[in-house]
N, C-alpha and C positions, 0 to 999 in steps of 0.2 A: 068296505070289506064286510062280509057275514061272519060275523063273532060266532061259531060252532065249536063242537068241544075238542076237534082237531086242532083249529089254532088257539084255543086256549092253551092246550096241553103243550103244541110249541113253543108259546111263550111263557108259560110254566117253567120250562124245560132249558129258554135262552133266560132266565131272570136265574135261574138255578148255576147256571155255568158262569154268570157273569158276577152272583154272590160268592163263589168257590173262586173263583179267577183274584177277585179283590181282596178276601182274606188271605190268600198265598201270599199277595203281594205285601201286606200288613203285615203279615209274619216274618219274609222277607226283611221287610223296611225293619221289624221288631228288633228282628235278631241284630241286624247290620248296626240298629243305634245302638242294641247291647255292646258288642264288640268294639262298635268306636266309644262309646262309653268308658270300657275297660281300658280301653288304650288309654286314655285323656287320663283316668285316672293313676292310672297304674304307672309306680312309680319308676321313674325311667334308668334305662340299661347306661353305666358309665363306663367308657373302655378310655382308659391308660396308657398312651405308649408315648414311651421313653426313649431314645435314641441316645448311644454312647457315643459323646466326644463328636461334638458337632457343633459350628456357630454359625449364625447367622450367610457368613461367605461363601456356605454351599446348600444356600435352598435359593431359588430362582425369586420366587416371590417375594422375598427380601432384597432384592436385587444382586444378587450374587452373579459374577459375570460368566462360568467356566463350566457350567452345571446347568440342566433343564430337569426339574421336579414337579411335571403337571401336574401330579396325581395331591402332591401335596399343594400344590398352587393353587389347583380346584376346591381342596378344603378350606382354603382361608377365602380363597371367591367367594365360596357358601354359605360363609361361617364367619368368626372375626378373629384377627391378626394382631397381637397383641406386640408395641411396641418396645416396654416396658417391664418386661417381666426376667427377672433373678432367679437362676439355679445358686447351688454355693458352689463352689470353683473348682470342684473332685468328687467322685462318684460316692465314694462312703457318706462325708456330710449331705452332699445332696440327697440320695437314697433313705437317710434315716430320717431325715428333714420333711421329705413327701410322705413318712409313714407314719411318722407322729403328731407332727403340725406342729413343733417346736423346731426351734434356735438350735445350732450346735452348741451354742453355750450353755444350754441347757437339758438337753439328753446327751452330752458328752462325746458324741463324735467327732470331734474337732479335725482331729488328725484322720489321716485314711489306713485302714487297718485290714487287710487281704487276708481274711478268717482262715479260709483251707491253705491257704500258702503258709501261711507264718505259724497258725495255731496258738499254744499255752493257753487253750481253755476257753478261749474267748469267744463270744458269741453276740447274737443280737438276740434280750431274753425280753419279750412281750408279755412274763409277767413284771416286769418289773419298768417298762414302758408303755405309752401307747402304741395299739396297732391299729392302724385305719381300718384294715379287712374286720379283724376282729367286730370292730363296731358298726360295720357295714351286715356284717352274719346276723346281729343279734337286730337289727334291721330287718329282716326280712330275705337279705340279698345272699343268693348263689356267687361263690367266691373261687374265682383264677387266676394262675400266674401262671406266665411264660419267659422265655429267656435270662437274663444272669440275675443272680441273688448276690453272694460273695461275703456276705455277713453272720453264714454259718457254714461249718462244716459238715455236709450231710453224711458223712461216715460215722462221725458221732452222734448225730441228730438225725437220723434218717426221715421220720415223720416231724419234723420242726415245721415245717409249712402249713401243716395243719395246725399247732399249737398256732402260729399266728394270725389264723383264720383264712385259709384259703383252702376249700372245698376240693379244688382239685389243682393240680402244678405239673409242670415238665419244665425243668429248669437248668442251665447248663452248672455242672460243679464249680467253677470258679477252678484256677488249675491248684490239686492237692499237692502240697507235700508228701513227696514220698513217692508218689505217684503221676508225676509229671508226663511222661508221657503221652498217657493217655486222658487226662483230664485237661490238659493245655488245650487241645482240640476244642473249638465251638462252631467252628465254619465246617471244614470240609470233614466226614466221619467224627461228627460230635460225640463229648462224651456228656451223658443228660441223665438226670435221675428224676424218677418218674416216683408214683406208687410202688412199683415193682422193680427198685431197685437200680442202681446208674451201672449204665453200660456203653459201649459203642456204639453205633448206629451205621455201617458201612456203608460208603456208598451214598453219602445221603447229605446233605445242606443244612445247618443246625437251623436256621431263619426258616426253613419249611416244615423243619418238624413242628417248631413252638407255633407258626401262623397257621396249620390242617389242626394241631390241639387246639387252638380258640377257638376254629372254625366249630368243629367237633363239639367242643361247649355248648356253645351259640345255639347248637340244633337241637341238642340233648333240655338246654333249660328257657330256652325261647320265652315262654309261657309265662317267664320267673322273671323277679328284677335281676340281673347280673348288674356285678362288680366288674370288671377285665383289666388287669394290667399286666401291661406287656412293655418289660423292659427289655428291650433289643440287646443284640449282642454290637450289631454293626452300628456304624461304620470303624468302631477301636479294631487297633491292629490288634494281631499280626495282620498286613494286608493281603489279600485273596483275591483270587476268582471267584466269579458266582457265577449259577446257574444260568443266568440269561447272556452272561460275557466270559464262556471258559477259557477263553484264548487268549487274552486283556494280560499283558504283562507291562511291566515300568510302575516303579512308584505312585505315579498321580495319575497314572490310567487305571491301575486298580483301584486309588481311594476314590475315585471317582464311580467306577462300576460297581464298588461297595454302597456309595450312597443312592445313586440310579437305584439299586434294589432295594435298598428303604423306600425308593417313591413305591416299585410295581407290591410290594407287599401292602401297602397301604392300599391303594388300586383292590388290590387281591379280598383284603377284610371288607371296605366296603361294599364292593358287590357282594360278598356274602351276606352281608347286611342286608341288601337291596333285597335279595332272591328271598330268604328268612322272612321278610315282610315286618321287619323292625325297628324300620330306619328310623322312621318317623318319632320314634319313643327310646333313638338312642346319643346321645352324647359323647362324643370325642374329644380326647383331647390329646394335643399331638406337641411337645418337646421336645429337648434333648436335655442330658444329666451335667453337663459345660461345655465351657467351651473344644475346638479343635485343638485336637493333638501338637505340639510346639513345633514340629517338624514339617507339617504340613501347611501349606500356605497359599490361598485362594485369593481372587480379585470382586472385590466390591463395590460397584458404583464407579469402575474405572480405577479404582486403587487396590495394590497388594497388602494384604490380611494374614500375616502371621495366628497361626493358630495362637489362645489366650490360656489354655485347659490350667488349670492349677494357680491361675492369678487374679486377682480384685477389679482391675481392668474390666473393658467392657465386654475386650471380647471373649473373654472366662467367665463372664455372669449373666452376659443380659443376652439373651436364649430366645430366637425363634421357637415362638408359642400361637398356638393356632386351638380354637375352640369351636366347633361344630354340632350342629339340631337344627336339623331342617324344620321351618315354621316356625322353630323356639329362639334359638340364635339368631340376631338380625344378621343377613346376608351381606357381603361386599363392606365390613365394615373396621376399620383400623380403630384401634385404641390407644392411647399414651397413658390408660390405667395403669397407677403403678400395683403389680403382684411380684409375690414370692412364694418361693415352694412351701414355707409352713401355711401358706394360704392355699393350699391343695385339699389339706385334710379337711378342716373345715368347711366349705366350699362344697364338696362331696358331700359329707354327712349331710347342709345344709337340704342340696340336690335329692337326696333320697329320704328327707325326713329321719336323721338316722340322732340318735340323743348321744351327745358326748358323757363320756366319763367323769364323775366330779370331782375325783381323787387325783387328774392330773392338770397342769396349766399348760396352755397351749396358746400357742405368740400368734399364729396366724389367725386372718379375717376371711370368713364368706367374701367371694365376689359373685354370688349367684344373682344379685342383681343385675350389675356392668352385664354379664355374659347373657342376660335373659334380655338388656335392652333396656333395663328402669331407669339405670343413673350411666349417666360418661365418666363418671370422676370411682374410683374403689373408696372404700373407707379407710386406706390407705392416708397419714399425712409422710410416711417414709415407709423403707423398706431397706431389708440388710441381707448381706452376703459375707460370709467367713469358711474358712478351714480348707485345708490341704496339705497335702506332703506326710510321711509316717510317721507314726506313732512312735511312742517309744513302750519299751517294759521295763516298769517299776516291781521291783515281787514278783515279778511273772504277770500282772497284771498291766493290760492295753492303758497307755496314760499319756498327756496331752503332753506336748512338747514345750509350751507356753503357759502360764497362768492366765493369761488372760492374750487371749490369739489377738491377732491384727484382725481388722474389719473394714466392711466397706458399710455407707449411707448414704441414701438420697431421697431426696424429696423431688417434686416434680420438675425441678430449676435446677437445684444444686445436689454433686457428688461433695462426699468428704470421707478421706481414708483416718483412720484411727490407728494408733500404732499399739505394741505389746506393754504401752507403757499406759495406756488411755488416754495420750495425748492425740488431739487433729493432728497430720503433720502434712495432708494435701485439702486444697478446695478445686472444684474447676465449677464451672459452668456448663453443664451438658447442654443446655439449649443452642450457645454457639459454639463450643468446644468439644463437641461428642469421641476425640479422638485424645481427650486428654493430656493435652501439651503443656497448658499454660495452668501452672500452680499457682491462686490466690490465696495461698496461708499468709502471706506477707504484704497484701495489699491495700491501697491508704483509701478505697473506696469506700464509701458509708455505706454500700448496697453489704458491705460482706460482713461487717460485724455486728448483726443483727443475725446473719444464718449462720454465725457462727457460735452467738451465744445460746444459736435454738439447740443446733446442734448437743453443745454441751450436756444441753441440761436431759437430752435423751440419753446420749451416754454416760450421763451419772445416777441413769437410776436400773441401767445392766450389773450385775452381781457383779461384784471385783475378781471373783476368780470364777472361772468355766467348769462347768460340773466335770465329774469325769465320767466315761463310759460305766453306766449301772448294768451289772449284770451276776447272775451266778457265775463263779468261775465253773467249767464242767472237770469230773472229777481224774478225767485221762484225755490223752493226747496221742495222735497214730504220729505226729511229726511238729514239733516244733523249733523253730528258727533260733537261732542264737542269741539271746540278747544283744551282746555286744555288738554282733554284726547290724541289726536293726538300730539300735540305738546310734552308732555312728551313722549309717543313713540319716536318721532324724536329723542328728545334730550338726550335719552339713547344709541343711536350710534352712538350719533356724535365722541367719543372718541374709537368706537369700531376700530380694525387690519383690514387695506385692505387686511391683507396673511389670505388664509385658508389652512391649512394641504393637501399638494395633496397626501400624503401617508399616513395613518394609519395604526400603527402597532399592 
């Protein structure tokens, strides 16, 4: 070839386009390690959701016989299925239990206490508790709630959701006093208070308002670490139709098409997830608040399952729990970790680098390892479940019905029931007795009097009597219930069975 200044100039010219060509791609490659950089770093999005009054006998993947929940069956494929894990046995202790990271016995909500129904003042007051969001906010982390609350009255408290750290909320009222009508609504024409005030919603499925609000969120703070909890309304009665089954009439055809629609909303947030481009840096986790409703009664593994909701039993505590992070969470994987819900707060905090407050004590443990894949075992050697059934009023003031409530414990072998007196007065063996038949308080075995004096010695270092609910009383009331009349409700359970039938035949 004759090297003339023609083809110099053309390869002048291809050395020039092919310098330009490789720095793009450099830049290119720059930016993209920037952004997965940030991803890797940045600390990751936790979404919440809670399902009301639901056990294990109606999600598929637990083996429930009567009921198909792909959408949630996929998540525990994904993600890991946790055996093992304790709500407390009614939605109030549960509720405050996942807020604070403490015991009922010790942030006082023992009993269950319906704020906007019943009233005299009563509230849930996060100055005078922990609030998970609160110390997720000062975190770093964008803070939402969706569906029921029930621990304040927002009549009184209109912006209370904010005091407890949540950026933004649409939240059903809980049904008010005084106002029944229109606040009983949470299904069909919800009534929901927002920023701008609670109203009606015509026309409209409360479960779609609170899951377009996440959605909503999600796209508004993408960029940001988010917080998300999403306490469902469903599957708790009153029983309904929904949107995907309006026709669906009969008792157990509706609870049924109630719970169907907790799977497609779940379905519905992950693809949002997916399309947002967040999956990857976001964590799920997927519950219910106890067990099924008592009236309701599903088949498990071939066996009829009375619901458990309000009892010590298994099927009031031990809760279909599902933890999901693609990449982070090991896929396809079951656990007999023992968790409980004051093991929530922690755990969380843990997950986002978030510094607990040193002014409070809080019962629960990190399981950020078990869920990331480090260890099989929690740091867990037990784990406890208490509280149910109403309050009563002393002075006007929400107060436990017990000095010291009944409880449940277990270690990874052995249940043992506690009674109001801090006596044992059940053992079983959940390894071969997971249905609680056969009571070993009385047994001449050497294996038991060894967990029974471990037992002991945990229970005698819980306070002798149960805090009571801390709170400012608020200084007016649009509607409050009659002492007397609550107070006799209380005091017709207080001699009720911590056991509920988990088989009916």
């Amino acid at each position: 070839m004759t090297f003339n200044s023609t083809t110099f100039l053309k390869l002048f010219n291809w050395s020039l386009y092919l310098l330009f060509f490789s720095l793009m791609l450099s830049c290119g490659n720059f930016k993209n390690s920037l952004k997965e950089s940030k991803t890797k770093n940045q600390k990751p999005n936790i979404i919440f959701i809670l399902l009301d009054d639901l056990g294990k006998e109606w999600i598929s993947k637990y083996d429930a016989d009567d009921i198909e929940t792909p959408n949630i069956d996929l998540l525990a494929k994904e993600g890991m299925q946790f055996n093992n894990a304790w709500s407390m046995p009614q939605c109030t202790p549960s509720r405050v239990t996942f807020l604070t990271g403490q015991y009922p016995f010790r942030h006082g909500w023992v009993n269950h206490y319906d704020v906007p129904r019943w009233g005299h003042g009563v509230n849930f007051d996060s100055n005078k508790n922990p609030s998970l969001p609160k110390i997720m906010q000062q975190a770093g982390y964008k803070t939402c709630a969706a569906g029921k609350w029930q621990i304040n009255d927002f009549r009184l408290q209109p912006t209370v959701m904010n005091d407890h750290g949540f950026d933004e909320y649409a939240m059903w009222t809980g049904v008010e006093g005084g106002n029944e009508t229109l606040s009983q609504e949470r299904y069909w024409n919800p009534y929901i208070h927002t920023t701008k005030g609670s109203k009606t919603y015509e026309g409209q499925f409360g479960e779609d308002i609170f899951t377009d609000f996440i959605i909503d969120f999600m796209k508004k703070n993408k960029d940001e670490p988010m917080l998300i909890y999403y306490p469902m309304c469903l599957p708790h009665g009153p029983l309904t139709t929904t949107p995907s089954e309006p026709k669906v009439s009969g008792k157990m055809e509706k609870h049924k098409a109630m719970v169907r629609y907790t799977d497609e909303i779940l379905g519905k947030l992950v693809t949002a997830i997916d399309n947002l481009g967040i999956r990857n840096n976001t964590i799920i986790f997927w519950t219910t608040d106890n067990g099924t409703s008592g009236n309701i009664t599903g088949r498990l593994n071939g066996k009829s399952v009375r619901g458990g909701k309000t009892y010590l039993t298994e099927n009031g505590v031990n809760q279909p729990f599902i933890v999901n992070w693609p990449g982070r969470v090991p896929a396809g994987v079951e656990t007999d970790a023992l968790v409980d819900f004051s093991d929530l707060l922690p755990t969380f905090t843990d997950l986002g680098d978030a510094s607990l407050p040193k002014d409070y004590h809080f019962d629960g443990k990190s399981f950020k390892d078990v869920i990331l894949g480090y260890k099989t075992k929690s740091d867990r050697e037990w784990i406890l479940t208490m509280g149910s059934l109403p309050a009563r009023l002393n002075y006007k003031r929400a107060t436990n019905l017990h000095k010291f409530r009944d409880r449940a414990l277990r270690d990874r072998n052995y249940k043992v029931f506690v009674d109001t007196l801090g006596q044992i007065s059940h053992v079983y063996n959940l390894r071969i007795d997971a249905e609680e038949k056969e009571n070993l308080i009385n047994s001449n075995s050497k294996k038991i009097k060894p967990i029974l004096k471990k037992f002991k010695t945990i229970i005698s270092n819980f306070p002798p009597e149960d805090a009571q609910p801390n709170y400012t009383k608020l200084s007016y009331s649009i509607y409050d219930i009659s002492p007397e009349t609550l107070n006799q409700r209380a005091e017709k359970s207080r001699k009720r069975s911590n056991h509920a039938p988990l088989v009916e035949y």
